[in-house]
PQR file of N, CA, C, O and H, with PARSE charges and radii, in Angstrom:
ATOM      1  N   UNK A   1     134.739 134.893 -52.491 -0.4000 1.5000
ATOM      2  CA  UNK A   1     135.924 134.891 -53.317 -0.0000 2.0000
ATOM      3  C   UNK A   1     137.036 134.173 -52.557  0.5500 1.7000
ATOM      4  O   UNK A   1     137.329 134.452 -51.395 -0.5500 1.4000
ATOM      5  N   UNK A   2     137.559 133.352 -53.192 -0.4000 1.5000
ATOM      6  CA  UNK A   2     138.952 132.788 -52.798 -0.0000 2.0000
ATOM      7  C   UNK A   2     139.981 133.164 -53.513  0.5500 1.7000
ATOM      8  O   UNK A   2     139.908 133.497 -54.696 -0.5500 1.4000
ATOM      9  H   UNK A   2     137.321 133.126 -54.137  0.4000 1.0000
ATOM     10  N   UNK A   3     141.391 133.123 -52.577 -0.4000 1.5000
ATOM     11  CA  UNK A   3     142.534 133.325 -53.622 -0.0000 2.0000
ATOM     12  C   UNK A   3     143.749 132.381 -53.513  0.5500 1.7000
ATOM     13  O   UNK A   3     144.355 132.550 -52.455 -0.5500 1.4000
ATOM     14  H   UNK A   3     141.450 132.853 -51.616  0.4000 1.0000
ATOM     15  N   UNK A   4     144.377 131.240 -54.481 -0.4000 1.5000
ATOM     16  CA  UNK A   4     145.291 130.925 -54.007 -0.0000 2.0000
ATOM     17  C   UNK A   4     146.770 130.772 -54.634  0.5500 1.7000
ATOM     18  O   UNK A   4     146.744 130.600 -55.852 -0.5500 1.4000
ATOM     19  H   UNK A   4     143.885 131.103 -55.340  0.4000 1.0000
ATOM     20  N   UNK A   5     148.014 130.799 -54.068 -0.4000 1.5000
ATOM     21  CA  UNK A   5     149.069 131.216 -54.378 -0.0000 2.0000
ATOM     22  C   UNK A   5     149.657 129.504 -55.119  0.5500 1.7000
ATOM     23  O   UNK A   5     149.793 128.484 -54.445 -0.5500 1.4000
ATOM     24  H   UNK A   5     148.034 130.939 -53.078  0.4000 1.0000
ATOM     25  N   UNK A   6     149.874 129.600 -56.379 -0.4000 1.5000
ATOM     26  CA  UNK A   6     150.302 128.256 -56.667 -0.0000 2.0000
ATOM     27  C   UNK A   6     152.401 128.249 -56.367  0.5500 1.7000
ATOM     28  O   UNK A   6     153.286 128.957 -56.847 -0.5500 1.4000
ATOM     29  H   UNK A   6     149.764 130.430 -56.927  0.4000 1.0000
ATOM     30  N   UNK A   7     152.430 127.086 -55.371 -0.4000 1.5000
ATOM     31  CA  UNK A   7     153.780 127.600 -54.597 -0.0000 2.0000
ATOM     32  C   UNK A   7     154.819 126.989 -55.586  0.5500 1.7000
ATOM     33  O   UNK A   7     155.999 126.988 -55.236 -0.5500 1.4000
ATOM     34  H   UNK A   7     151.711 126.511 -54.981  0.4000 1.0000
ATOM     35  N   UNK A   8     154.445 126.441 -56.866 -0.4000 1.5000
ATOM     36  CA  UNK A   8     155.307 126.079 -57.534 -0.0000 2.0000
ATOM     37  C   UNK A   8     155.955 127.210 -58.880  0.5500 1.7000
ATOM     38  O   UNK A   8     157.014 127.101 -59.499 -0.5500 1.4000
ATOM     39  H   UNK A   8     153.486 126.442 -57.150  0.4000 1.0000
ATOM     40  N   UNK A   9     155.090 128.057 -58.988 -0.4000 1.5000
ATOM     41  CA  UNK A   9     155.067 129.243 -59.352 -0.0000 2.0000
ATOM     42  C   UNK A   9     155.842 130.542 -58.797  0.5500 1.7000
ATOM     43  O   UNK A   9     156.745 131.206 -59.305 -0.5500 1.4000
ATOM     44  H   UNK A   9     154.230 128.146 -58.486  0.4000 1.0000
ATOM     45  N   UNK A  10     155.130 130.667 -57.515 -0.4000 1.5000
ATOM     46  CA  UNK A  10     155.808 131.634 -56.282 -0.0000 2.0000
ATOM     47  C   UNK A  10     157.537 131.962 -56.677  0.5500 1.7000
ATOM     48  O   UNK A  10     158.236 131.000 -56.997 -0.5500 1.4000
ATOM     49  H   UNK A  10     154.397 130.128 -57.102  0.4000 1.0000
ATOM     50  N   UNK A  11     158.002 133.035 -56.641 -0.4000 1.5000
ATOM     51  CA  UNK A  11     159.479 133.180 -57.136 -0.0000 2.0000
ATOM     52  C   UNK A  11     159.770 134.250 -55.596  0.5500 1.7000
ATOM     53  O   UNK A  11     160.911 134.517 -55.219 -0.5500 1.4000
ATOM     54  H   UNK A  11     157.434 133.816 -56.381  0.4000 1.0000
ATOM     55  N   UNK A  12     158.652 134.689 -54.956 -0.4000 1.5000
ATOM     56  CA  UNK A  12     159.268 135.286 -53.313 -0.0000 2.0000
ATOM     57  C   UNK A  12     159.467 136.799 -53.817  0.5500 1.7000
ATOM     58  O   UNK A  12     160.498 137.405 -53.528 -0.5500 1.4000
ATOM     59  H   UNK A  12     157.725 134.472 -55.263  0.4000 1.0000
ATOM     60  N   UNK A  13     158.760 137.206 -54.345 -0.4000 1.5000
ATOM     61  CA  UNK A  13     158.647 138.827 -55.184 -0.0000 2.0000
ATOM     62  C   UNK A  13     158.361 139.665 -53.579  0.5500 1.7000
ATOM     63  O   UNK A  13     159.137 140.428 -53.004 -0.5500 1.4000
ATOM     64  H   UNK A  13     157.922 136.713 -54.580  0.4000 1.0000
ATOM     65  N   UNK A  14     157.186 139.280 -53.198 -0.4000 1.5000
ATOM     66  CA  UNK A  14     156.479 139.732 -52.059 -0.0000 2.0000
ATOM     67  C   UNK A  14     155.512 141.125 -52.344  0.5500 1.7000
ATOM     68  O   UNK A  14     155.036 141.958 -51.572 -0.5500 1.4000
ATOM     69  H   UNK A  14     156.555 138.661 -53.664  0.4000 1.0000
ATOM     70  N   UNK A  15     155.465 140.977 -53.705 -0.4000 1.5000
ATOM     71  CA  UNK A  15     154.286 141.894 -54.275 -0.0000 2.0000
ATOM     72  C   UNK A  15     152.953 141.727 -53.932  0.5500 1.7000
ATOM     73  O   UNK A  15     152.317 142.756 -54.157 -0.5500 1.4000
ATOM     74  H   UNK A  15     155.852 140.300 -54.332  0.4000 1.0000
ATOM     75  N   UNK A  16     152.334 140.887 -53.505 -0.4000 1.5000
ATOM     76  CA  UNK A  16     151.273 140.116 -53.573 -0.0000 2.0000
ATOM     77  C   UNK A  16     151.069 140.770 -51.763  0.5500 1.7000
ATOM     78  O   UNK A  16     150.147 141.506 -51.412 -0.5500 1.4000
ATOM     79  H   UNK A  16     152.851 140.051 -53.322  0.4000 1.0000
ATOM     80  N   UNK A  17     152.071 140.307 -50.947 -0.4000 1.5000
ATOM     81  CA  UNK A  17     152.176 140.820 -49.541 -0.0000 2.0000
ATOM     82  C   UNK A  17     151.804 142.691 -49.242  0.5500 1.7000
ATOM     83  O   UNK A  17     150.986 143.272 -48.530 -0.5500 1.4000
ATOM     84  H   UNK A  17     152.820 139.709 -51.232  0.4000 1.0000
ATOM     85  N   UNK A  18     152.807 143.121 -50.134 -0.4000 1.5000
ATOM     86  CA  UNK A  18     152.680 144.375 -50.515 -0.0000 2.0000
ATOM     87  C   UNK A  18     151.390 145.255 -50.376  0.5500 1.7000
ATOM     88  O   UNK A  18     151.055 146.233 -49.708 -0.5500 1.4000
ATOM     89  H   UNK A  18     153.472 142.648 -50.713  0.4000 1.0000
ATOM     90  N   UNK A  19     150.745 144.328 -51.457 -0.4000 1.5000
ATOM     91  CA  UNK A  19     149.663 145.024 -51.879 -0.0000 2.0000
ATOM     92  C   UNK A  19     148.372 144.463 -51.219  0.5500 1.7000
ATOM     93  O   UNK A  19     147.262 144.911 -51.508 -0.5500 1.4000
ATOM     94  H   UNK A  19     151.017 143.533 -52.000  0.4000 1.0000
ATOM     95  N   UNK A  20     148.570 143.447 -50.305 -0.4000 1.5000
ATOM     96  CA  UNK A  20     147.513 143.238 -49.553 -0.0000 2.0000
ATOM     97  C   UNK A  20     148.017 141.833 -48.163  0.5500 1.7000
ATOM     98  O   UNK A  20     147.645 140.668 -48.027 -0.5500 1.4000
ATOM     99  H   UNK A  20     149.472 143.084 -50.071  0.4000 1.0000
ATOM    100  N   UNK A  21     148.649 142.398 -47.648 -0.4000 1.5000
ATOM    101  CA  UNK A  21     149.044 141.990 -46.502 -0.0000 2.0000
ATOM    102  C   UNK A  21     148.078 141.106 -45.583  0.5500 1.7000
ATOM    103  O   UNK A  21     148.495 140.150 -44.928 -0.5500 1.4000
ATOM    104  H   UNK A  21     148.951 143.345 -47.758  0.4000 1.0000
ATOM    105  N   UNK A  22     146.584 141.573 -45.604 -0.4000 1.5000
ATOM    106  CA  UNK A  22     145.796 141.022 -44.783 -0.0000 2.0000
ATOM    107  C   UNK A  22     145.143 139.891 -45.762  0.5500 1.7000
ATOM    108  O   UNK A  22     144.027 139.547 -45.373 -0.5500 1.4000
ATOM    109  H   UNK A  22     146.244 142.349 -46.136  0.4000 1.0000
ATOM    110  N   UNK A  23     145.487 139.393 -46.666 -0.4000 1.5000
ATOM    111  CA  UNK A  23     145.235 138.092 -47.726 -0.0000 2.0000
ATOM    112  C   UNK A  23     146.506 137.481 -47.560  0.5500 1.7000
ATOM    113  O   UNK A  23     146.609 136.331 -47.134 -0.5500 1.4000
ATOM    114  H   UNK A  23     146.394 139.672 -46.982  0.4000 1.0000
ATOM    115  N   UNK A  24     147.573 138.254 -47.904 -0.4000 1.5000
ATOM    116  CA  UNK A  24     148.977 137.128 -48.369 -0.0000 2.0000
ATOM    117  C   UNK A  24     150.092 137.179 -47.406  0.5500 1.7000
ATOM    118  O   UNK A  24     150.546 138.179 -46.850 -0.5500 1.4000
ATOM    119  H   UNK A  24     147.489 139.188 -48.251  0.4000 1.0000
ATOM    120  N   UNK A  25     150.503 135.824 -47.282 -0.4000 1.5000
ATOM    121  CA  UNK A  25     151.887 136.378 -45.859 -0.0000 2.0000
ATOM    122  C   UNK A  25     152.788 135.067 -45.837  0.5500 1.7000
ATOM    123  O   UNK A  25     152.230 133.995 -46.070 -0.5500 1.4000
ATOM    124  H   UNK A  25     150.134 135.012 -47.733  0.4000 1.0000
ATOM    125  N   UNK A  26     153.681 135.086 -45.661 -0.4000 1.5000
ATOM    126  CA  UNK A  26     155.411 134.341 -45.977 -0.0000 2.0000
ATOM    127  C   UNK A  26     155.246 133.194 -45.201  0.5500 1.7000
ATOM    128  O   UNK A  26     155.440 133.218 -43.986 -0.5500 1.4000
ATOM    129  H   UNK A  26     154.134 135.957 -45.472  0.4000 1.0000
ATOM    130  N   UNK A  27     154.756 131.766 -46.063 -0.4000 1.5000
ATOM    131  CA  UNK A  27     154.556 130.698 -45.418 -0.0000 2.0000
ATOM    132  C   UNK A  27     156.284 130.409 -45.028  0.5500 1.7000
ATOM    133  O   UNK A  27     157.211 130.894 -45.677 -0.5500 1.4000
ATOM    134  H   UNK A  27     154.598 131.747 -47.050  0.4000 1.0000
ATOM    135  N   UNK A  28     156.400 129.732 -44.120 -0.4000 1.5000
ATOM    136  CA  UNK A  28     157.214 128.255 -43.603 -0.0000 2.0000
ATOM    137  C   UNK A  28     158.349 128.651 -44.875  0.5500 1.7000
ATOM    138  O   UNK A  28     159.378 128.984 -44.287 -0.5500 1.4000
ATOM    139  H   UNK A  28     155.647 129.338 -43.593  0.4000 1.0000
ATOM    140  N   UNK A  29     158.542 128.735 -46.206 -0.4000 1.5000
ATOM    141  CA  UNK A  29     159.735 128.199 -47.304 -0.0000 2.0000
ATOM    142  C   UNK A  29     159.805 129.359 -47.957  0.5500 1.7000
ATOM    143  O   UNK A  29     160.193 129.445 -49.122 -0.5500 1.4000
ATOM    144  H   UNK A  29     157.706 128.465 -46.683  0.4000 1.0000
ATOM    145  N   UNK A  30     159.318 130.634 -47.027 -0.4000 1.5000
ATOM    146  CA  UNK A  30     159.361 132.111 -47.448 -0.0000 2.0000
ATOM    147  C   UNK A  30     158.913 132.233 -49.156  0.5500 1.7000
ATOM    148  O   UNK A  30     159.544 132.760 -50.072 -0.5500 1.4000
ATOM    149  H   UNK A  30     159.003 130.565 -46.080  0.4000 1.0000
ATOM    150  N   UNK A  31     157.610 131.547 -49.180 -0.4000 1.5000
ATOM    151  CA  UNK A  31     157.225 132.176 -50.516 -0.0000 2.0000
ATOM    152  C   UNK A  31     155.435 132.345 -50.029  0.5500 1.7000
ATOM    153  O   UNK A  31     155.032 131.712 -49.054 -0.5500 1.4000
ATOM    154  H   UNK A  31     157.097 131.119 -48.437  0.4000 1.0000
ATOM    155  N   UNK A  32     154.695 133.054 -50.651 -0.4000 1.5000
ATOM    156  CA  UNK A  32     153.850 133.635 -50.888 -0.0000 2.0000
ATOM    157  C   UNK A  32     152.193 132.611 -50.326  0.5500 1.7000
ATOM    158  O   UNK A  32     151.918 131.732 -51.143 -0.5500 1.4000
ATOM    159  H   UNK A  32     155.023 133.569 -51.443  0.4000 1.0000
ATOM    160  N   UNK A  33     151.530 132.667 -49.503 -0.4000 1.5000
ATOM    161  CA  UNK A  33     150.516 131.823 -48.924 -0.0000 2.0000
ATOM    162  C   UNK A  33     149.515 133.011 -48.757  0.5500 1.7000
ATOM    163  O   UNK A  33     149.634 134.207 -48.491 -0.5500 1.4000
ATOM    164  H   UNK A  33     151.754 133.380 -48.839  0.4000 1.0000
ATOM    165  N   UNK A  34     148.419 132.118 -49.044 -0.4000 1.5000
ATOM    166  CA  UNK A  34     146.856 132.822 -48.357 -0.0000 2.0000
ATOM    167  C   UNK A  34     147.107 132.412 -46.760  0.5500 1.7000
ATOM    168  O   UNK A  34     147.733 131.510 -46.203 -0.5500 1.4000
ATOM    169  H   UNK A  34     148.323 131.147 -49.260  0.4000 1.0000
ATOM    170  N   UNK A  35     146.243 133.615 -46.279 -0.4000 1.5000
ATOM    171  CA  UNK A  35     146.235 133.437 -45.016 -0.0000 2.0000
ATOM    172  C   UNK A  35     144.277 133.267 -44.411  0.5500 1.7000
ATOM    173  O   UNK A  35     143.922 133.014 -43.260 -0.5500 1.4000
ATOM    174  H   UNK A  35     145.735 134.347 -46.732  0.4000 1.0000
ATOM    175  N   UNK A  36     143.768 133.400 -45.081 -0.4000 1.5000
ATOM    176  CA  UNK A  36     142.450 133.360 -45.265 -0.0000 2.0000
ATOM    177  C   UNK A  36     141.746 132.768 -46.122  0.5500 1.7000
ATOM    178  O   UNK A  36     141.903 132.863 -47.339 -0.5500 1.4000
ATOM    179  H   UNK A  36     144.057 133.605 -46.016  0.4000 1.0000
ATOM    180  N   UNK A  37     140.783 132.007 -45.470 -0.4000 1.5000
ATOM    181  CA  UNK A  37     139.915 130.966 -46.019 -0.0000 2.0000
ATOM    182  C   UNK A  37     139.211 131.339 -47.291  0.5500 1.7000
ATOM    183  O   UNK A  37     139.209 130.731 -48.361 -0.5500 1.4000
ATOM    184  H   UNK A  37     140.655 131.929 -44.481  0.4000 1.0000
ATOM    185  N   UNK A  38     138.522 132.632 -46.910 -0.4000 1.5000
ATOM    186  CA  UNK A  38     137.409 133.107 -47.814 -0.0000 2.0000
ATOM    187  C   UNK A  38     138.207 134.466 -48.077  0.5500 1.7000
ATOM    188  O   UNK A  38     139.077 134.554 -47.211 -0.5500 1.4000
ATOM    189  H   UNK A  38     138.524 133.126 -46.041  0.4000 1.0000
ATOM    190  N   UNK A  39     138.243 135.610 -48.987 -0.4000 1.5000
ATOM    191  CA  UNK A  39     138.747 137.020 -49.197 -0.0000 2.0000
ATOM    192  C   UNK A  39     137.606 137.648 -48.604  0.5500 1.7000
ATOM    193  O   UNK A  39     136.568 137.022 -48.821 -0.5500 1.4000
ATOM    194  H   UNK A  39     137.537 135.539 -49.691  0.4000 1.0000
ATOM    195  N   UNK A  40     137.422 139.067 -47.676 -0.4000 1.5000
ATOM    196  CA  UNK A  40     136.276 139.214 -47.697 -0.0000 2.0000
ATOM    197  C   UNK A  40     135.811 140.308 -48.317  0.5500 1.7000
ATOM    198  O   UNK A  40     136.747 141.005 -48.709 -0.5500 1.4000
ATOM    199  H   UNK A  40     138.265 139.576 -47.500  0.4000 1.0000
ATOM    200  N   UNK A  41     134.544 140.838 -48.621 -0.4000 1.5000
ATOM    201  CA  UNK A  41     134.275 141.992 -49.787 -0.0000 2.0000
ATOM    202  C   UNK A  41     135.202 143.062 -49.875  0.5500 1.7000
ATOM    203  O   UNK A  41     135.953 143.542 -50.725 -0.5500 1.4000
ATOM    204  H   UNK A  41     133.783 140.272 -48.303  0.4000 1.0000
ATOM    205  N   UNK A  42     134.852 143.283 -48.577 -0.4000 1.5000
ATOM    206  CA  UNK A  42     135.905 144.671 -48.762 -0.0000 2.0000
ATOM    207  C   UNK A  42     137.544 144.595 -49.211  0.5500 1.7000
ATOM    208  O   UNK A  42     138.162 145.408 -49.899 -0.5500 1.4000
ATOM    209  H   UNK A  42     134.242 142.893 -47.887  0.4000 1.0000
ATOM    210  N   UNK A  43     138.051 143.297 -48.567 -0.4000 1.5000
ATOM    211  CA  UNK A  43     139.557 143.325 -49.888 -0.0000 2.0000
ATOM    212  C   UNK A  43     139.669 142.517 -50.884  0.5500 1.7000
ATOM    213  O   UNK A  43     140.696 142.026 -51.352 -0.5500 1.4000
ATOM    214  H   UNK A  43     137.549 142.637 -48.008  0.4000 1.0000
ATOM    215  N   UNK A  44     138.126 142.328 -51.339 -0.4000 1.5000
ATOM    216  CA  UNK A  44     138.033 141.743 -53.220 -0.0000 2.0000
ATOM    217  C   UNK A  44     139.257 142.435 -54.077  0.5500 1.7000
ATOM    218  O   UNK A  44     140.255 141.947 -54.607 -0.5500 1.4000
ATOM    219  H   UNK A  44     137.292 142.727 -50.959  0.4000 1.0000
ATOM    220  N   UNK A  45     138.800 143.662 -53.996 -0.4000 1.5000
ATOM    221  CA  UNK A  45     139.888 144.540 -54.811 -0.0000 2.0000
ATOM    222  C   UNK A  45     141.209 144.625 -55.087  0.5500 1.7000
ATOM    223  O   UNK A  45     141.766 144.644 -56.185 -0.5500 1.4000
ATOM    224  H   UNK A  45     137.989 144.059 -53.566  0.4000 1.0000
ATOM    225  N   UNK A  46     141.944 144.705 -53.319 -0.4000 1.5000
ATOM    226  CA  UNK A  46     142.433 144.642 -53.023 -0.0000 2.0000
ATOM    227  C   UNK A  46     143.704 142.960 -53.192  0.5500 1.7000
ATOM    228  O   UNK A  46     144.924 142.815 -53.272 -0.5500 1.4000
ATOM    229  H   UNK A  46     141.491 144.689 -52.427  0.4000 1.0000
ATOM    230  N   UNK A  47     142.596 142.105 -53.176 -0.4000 1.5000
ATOM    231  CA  UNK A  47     143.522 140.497 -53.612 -0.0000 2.0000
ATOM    232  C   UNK A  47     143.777 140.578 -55.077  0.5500 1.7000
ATOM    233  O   UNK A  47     144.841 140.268 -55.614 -0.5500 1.4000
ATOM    234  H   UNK A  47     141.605 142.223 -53.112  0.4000 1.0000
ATOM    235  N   UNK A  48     142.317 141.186 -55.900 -0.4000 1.5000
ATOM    236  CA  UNK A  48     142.507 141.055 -57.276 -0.0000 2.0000
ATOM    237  C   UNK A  48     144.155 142.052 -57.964  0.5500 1.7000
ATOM    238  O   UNK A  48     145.051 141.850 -58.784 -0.5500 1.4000
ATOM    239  H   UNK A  48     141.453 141.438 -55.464  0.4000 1.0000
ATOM    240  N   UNK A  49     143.823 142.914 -57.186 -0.4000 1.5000
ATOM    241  CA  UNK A  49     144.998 143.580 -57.256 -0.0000 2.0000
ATOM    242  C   UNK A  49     146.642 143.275 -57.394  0.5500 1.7000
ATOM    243  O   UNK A  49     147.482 143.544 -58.252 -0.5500 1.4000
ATOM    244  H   UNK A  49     143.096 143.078 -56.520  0.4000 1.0000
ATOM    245  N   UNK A  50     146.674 142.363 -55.713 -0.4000 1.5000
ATOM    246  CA  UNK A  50     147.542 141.344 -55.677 -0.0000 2.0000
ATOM    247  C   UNK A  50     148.169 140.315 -56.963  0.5500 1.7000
ATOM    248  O   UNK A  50     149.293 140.178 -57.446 -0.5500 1.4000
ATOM    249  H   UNK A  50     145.991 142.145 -55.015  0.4000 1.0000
ATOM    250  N   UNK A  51     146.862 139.700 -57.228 -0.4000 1.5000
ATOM    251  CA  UNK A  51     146.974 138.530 -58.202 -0.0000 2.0000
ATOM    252  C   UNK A  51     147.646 139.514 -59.736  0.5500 1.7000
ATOM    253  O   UNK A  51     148.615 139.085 -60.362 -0.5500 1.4000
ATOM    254  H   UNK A  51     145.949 139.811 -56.836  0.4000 1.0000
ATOM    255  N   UNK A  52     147.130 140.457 -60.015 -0.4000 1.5000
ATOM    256  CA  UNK A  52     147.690 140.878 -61.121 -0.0000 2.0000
ATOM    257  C   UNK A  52     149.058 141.677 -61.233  0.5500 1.7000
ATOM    258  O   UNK A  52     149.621 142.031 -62.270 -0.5500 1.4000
ATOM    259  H   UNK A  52     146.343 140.805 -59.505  0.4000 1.0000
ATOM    260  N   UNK A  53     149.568 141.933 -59.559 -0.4000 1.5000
ATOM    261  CA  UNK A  53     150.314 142.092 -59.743 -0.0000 2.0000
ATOM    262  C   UNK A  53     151.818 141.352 -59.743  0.5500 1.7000
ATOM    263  O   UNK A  53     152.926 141.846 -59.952 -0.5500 1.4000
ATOM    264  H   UNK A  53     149.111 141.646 -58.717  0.4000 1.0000
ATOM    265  N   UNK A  54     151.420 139.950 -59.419 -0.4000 1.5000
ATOM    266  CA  UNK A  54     152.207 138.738 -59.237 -0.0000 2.0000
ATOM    267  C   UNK A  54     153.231 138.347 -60.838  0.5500 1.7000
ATOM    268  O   UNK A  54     152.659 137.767 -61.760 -0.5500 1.4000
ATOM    269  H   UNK A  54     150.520 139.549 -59.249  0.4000 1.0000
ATOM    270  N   UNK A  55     154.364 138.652 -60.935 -0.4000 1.5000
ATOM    271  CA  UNK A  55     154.781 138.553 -62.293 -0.0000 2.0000
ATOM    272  C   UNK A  55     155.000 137.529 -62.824  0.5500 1.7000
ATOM    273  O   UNK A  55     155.088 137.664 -64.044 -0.5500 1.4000
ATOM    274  H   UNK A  55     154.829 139.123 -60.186  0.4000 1.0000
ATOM    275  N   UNK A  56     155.177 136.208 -62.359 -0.4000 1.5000
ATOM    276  CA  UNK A  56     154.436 134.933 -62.897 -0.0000 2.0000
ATOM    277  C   UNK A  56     153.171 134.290 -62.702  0.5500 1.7000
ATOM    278  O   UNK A  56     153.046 133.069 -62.798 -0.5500 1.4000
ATOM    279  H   UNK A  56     155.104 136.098 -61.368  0.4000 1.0000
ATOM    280  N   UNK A  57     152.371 134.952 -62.472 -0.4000 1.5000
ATOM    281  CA  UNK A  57     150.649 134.610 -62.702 -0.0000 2.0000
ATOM    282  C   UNK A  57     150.329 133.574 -61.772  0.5500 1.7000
ATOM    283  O   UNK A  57     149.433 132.756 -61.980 -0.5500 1.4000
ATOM    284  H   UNK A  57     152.473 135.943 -62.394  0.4000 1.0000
ATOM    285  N   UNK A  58     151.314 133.600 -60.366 -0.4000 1.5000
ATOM    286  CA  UNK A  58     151.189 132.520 -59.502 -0.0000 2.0000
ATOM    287  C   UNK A  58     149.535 132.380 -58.573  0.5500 1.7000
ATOM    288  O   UNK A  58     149.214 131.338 -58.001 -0.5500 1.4000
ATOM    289  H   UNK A  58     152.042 134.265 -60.197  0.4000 1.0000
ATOM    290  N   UNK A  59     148.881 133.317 -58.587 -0.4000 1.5000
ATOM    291  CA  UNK A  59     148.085 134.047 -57.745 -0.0000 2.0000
ATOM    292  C   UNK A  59     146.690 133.461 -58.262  0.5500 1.7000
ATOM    293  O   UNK A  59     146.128 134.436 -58.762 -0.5500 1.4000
ATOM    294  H   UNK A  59     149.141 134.164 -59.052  0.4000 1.0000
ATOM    295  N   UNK A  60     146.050 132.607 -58.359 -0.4000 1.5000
ATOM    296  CA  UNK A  60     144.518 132.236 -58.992 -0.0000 2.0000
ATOM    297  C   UNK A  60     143.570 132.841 -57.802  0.5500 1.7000
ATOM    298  O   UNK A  60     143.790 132.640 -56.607 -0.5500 1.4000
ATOM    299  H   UNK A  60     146.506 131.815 -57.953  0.4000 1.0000
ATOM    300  N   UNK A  61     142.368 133.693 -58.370 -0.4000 1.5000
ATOM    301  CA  UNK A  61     141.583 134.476 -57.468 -0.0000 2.0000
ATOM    302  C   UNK A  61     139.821 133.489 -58.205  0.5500 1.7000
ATOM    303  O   UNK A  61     139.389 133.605 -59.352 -0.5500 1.4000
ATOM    304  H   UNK A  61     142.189 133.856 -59.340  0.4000 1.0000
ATOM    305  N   UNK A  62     139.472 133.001 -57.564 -0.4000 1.5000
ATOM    306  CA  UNK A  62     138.229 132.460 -57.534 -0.0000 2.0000
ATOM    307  C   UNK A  62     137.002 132.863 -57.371  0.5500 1.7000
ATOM    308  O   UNK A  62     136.077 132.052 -57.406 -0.5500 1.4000
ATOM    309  H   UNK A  62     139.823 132.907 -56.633  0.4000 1.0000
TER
END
């Protein structure tokens, strides 16, 4: 699974961080970046989570 943050979207909520810190973290222009290549099983949930909780739908999970 991949997940990625579209930065034109990104509005800097930090919900996405929130809810899964070890996927998402405050690139360079303080908005919303993967920090990991691949998601790994165990925080599938956990990103999907993320992504839905993103309130402009910035978050695409693959």
């Amino acid at each position: 699974m991949q997940a990625e943050v579209n930065q034109e979207l990104c509005i800097s909520c930090g919900a996405c961080i929130d809810v899964c810190p070890e996927v998402f973290d405050w690139n360079d222009e303080e908005k919303a970046q993967t920090i990991l290549d691949e998601v790994p099983d165990q925080l599938e949930s956990q990103a999907s989570e993320a992504a839905e909780s993103c309130p402009t739908d910035a978050i695409v999970i693959n």
